[in-house]
C-alpha positions as MATLAB code, in Angstrom:
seq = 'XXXXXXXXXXXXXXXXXXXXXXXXXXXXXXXXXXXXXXXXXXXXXXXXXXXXXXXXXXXXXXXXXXXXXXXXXXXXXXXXXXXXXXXXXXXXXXXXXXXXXXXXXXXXXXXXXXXXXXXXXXXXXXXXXXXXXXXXXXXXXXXXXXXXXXXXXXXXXXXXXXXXXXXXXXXXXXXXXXXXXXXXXXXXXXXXXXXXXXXXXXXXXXXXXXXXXXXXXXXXXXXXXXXXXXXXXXXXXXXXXXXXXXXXXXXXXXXXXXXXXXXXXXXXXXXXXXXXXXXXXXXXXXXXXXXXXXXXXXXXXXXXX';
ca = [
     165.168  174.454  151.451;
     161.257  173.361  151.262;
     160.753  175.787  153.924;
     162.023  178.413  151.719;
     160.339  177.898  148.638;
     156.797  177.485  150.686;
     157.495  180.826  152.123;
     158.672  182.346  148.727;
     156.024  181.668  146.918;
     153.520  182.547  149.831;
     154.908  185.699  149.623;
     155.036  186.034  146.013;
     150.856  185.426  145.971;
     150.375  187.711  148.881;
     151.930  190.381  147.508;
     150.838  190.373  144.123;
     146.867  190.037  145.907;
     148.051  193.005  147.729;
     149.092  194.729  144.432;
     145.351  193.981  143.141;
     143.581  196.090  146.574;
     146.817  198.562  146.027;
     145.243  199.537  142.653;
     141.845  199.713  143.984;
     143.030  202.295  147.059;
     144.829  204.233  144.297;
     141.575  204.737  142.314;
     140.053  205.825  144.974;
     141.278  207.878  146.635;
     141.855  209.551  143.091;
     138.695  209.670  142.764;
     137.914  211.398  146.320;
     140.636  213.670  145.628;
     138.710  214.575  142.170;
     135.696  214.896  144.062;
     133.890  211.628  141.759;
     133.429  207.989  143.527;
     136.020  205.909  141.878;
     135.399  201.687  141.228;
     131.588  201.513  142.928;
     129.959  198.935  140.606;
     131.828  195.389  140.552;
     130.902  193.793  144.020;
     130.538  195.741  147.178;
     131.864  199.146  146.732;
     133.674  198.094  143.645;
     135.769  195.411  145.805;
     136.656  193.359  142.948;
     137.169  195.456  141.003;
     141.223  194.666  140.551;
     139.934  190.907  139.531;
     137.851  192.236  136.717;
     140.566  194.043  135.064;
     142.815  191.816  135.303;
     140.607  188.928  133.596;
     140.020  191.885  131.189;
     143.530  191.968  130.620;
     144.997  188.328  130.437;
     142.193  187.473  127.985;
     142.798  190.189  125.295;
     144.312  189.029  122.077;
     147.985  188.412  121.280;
     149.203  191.096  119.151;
     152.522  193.227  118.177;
     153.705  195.455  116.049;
     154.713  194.611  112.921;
     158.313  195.834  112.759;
     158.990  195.562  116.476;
     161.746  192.925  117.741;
     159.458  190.193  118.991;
     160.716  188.276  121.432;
     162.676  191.634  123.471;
     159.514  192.736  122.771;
     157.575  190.084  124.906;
     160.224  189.009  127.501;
     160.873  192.403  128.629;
     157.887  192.916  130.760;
     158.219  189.216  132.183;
     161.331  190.564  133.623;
     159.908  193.790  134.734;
     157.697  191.574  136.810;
     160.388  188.495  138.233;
     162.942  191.103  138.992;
     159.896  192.985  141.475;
     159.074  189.325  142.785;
     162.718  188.652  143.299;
     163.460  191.688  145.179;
     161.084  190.527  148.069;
     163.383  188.366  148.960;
     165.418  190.793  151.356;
     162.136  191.103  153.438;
     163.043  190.484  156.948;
     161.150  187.341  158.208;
     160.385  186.510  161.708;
     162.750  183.878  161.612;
     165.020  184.711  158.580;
     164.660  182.404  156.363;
     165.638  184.220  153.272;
     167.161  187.256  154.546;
     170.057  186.965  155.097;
     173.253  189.310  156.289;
     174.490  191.221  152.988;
     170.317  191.740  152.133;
     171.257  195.589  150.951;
     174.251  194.662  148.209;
     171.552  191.982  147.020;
     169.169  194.804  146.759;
     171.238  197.002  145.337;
     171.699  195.072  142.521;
     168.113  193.942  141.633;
     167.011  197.600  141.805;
     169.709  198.609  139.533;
     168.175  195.735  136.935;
     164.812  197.716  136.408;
     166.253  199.950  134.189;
     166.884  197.439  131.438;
     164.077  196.196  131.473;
     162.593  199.574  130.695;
     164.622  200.021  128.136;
     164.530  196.780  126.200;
     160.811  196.954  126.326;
     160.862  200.834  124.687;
     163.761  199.842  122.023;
     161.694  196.585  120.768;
     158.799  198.402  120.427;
     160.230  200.454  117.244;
     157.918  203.603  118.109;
     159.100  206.860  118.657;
     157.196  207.798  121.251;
     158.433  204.528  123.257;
     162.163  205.259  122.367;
     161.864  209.000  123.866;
     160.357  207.854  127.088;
     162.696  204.386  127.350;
     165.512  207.434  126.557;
     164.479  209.538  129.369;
     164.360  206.772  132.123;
     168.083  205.658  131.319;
     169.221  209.287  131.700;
     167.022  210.043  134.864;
     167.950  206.715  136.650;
     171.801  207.652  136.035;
     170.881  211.082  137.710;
     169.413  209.802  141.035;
     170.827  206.490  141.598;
     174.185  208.038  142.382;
     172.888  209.813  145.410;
     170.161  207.212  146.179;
     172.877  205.079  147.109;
     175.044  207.168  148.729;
     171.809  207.792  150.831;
     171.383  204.039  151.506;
     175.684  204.014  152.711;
     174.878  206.705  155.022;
     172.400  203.930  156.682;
     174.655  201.821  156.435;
     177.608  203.831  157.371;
     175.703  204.966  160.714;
     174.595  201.352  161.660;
     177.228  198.819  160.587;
     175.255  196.298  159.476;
     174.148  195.351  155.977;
     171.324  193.418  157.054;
     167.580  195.018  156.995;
     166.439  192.953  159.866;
     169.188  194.669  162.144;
     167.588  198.465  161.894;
     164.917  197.426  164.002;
     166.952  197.050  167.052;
     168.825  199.942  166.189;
     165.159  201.937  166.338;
     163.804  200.384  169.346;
     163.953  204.065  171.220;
     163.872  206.535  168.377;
     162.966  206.518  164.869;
     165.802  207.047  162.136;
     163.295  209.475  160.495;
     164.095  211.830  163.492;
     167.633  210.992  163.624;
     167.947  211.188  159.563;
     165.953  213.705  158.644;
     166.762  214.972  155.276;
     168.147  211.386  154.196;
     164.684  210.177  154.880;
     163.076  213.155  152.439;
     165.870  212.587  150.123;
     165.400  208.823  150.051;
     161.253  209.688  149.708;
     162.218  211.699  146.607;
     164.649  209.255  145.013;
     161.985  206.337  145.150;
     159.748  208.279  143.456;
     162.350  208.744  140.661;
     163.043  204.888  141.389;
     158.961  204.262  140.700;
     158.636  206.546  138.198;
     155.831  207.956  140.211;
     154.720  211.679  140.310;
     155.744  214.349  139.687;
     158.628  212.282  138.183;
     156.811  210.180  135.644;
     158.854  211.420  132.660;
     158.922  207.805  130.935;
     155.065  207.469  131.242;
     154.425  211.668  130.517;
     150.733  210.822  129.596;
     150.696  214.403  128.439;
     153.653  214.679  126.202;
     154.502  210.842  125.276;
     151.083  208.933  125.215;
     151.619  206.793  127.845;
     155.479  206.506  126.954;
     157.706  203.539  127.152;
     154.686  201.133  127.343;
     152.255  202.320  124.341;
     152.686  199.410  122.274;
     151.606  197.021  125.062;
     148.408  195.718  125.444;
     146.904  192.648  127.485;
     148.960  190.882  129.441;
     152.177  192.611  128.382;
     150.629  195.698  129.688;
     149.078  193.528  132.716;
     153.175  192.275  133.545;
     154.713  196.018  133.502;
     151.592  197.361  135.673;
     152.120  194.592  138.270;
     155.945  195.003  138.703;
     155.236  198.817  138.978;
     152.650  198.710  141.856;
     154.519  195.615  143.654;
     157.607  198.006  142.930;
     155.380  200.629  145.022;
     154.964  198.064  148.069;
     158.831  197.163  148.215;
     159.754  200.816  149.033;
     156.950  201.553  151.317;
     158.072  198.120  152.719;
     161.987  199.687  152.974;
     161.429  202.706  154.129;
     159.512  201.658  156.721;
     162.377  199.360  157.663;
     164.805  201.689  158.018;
     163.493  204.918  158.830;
     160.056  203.746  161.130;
     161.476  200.952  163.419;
     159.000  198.749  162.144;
     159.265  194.753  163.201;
     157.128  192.371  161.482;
     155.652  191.120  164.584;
     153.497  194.264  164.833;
     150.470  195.699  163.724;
     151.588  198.877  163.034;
     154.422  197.521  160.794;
     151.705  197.444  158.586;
     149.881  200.527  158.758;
     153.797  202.893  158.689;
     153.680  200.200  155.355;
     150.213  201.473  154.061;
     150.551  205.164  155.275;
     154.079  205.867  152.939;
     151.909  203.935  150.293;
     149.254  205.874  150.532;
     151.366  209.037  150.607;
     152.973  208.319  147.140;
     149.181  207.872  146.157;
     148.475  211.310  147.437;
     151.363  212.755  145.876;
     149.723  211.719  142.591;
     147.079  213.462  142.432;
     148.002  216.685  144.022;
     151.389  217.699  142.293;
     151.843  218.426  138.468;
     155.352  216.648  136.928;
     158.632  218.280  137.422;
     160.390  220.022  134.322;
     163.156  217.473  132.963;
     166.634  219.348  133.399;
     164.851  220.488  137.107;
     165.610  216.941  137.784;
     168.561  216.563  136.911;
     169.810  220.020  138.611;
     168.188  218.810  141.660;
     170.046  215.142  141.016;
     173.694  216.206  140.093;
     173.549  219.626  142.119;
     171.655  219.464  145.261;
     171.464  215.232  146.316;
     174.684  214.314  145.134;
     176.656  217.217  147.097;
     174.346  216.577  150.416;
     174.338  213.117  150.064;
     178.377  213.133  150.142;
     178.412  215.471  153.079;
     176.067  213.135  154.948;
     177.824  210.306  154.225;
     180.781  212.036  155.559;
     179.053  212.753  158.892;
     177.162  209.895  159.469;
     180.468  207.981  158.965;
     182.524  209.922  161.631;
     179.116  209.301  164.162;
     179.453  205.710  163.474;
     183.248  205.578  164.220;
     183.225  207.847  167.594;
];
C-alpha cells in the first residue's frame, strides 16, 4: 500500500510538470506554424515560461459572480482536475502496481465523469454564454461516446483482455494501427471530441461563445480546468499509444509514439478551422456509430475463430 501511494503521487507531480512543458510545446509550435517565435523571453528560450503563468495565475484575486451558485461554482473545476489525476491510474507500470486486470471498465467510467464536471461549472456560472457552451458539450459527448466505446469493445473484443498492459504482447510483431486501421482514425477523431480539441472545440468556440463554458473563471479556477484539459491531452496520447503503437514502458520510444500523437493534436490546432455543429453529429450518429457496430461485429468473429 506505501508503495502505491509513493508511486501515485510520483506520477501525479510528473505529469502535471509534464502538463507545464506540454503548454510550452503547444505555444510554440503555434507560433512556428504562425510564422512569429512564441514564449522567447522568461529564461532560456522562454523555458519557464509555464512556471510564470502559473504563479500569475494562483496569485490572482478570489472573485465570482454575483448571482452564480458559489460553491458548484468553485468545486467544479477541482473535479475537472482529480478526475484527470485519477484516470492515470490505469497506466501500465513496469511492475503493476496500480493497474490492474479490469483497467478499461475503470476507465470507462472516469472518462464518462468529465462531462459533469463541464456542466456544473457552465450552469453555476449563471451566464449565457457559459450555459450555451456547457449545453453543447452534453449533447456532443452523447453523440460520440456511443461509438467511442464501441471502438474501445472492438479492442477488446479482438484481444480478450481488459487489461492495458496486455496489448503490448499482443503488438510485439505488428502494430494494431496496421491491423485496425480505421478504428485507430476513428478513435483519433473521438478523443478529439473527448478533449474538446480542434476542430471540435464547440464548448470553448472562442469565436462564437467567448471562450465558452469557462468565461467566468479566472485565477486558479481557470488554472484547475486548463490543467485537467492538457493532462486530459497526455492520457490519450498515453492510450493510444498503448493500444494501437505496441508501446512498453521500458522503452524509449514509448515516449516519443507518446509525444508524436501529442504533438499531432497540437498540429491539428492550428491548421484546421472548427467543424459545423450538426456536421458532428451526422458524422457521430450516421457514419461512427454504423462502422463502429460493423467492426465490432468483425473483430468479434476474428477473435472467436
Amino acid at each position: 500500500m506505501f508503495i502505491n501511494i509513493i508511486s501515485f503521487v510520483l506520477m501525479m507531480i510528473f505529469s502535471l510538470i509534464s502538463v507545464a512543458f506540454l503548454t510550452l510545446l503547444e505555444r510554440k509550435i503555434l507560433g512556428y506554424l504562425q510564422l512569429r517565435k512564441g514564449p522567447n523571453k522568461v529564461g532560456l528560450m522562454g523555458l519557464f515560461q509555464p512556471f510564470s503563468d502559473a504563479v500569475k495565475l494562483f496569485t490572482k484575486e478570489f472573485f465570482f459572480p454575483l448571482k452564480s451558485n458559489l460553491y458548484p461554482y468553485w468545486l467544479s473545476p477541482v473535479f475537472t482536475l482529480i478526475i484527470s489525476l485519477i484516470v492515470w491510474v490505469v497506466f501500465p507500470y513496469s511492475y503493476i502496481i496500480l493497474s490492474w486486470k479490469y483497467s478499461f471498465i475503470f476507465m470507462f467510467v472516469i472518462l464518462s465523469l468529465g462531462v459533469y464536471c463541464i456542466m456544473i461549472s457552465g450552469w453555476s456560472s449563471n451566464s449565457s454564454y457559459s450555459m450555451l457552451g456547457c449545453m453543447r458539450v452534453v449533447a456532443q459527448s452523447i453523440s460520440y461516446e456511443v461509438s467511442f466505446f464501441l471502438l474501445i469493445l472492438c479492442l477488446i473484443y479482438l484481444t480478450g483482455s481488459l487489461s492495458i498492459l496486455d496489448f503490448n504482447k499482443y503488438q510485439y510483431k505488428i502494430w494494431f494501427m496496421i491491423v485496425m486501421l480505421p478504428v485507430f482514425i476513428m478513435m483519433m477523431v473521438s478523443f478529439l471530441a473527448e478533449l474538446n480539441r480542434t476542430p471540435f472545440d464547440f464548448s470553448e468556440g472562442e469565436s462564437e461563445l467567448v471562450s465558452g463554458f469557462n468565461i467566468e473563471y479566472g485565477g486558479s479556477g481557470f488554472a484547475f480546468i486548463f490543467l485537467g484539459e492538457y493532462l486530459s491531452i497526455l492520457f490519450s496520447s498515453m492510450i493510444l499509444s498503448f493500444l494501437f503503437l505496441g508501446s512498453s514502458t521500458f522503452s524509449v520510444l514509448y515516449f516519443v509514439k507518446l509525444l508524436t500523437i501529442s504533438f499531432f493534436i497540437i498540429v491539428i490546432r492550428g491548421t484546421l478551422p472548427r467543424y459545423r455543429y450538426d456536421k458532428l453529429m451526422n458524422l457521430c450518429w450516421k457514419t461512427y456509430l454504423s462502422s463502429s457496430l460493423f467492426l465490432l461485429i468483425f473483430y468479434s468473429s476474428v477473435f472467436f475463430v
